[in-house]
N, C-alpha and C positions, 0 to 999 in steps of 0.2 A: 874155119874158126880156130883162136889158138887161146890159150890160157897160160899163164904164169903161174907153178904153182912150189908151195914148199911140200914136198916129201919125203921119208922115208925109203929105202928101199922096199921093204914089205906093204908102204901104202901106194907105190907105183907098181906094184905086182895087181895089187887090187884093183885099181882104175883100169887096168888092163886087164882083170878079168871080164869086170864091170861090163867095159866097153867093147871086148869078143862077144859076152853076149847081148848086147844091143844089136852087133853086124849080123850075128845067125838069127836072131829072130827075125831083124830086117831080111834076112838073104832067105829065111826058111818058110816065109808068111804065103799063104794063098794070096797070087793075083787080083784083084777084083775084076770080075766081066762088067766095067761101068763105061767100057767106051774111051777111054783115055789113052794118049797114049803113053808110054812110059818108054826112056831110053836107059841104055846100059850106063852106068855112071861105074868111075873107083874113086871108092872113100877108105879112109886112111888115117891112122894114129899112130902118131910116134912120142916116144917119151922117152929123152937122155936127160943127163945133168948139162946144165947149160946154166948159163948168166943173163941176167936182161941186161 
């Protein structure tokens, strides 16, 4: 997924904190014993100044 957005420096700090903790809660969560299987995946944010 990607987004286009306007920020700040101090509100790109924040979307990145934001979104550290979304991946530790994801990475820190109990497994469920439901049977499934789950594979190893790498998920990834990046945020520079760029132009569309």
């Amino acid at each position: 997924m990607d987004k286009w957005l306007r920020l700040t420096p101090d509100e790109l700090a924040e979307v990145s904190r934001e979104l550290s903790a979304v991946f530790q809660r994801w990475a820190g969560r109990e497994i469920p014993d439901d049977g499934q299987r789950r594979e190893t995946v790498f998920v990834f944010a990046h945020g520079v100044p760029a132009r569309p």
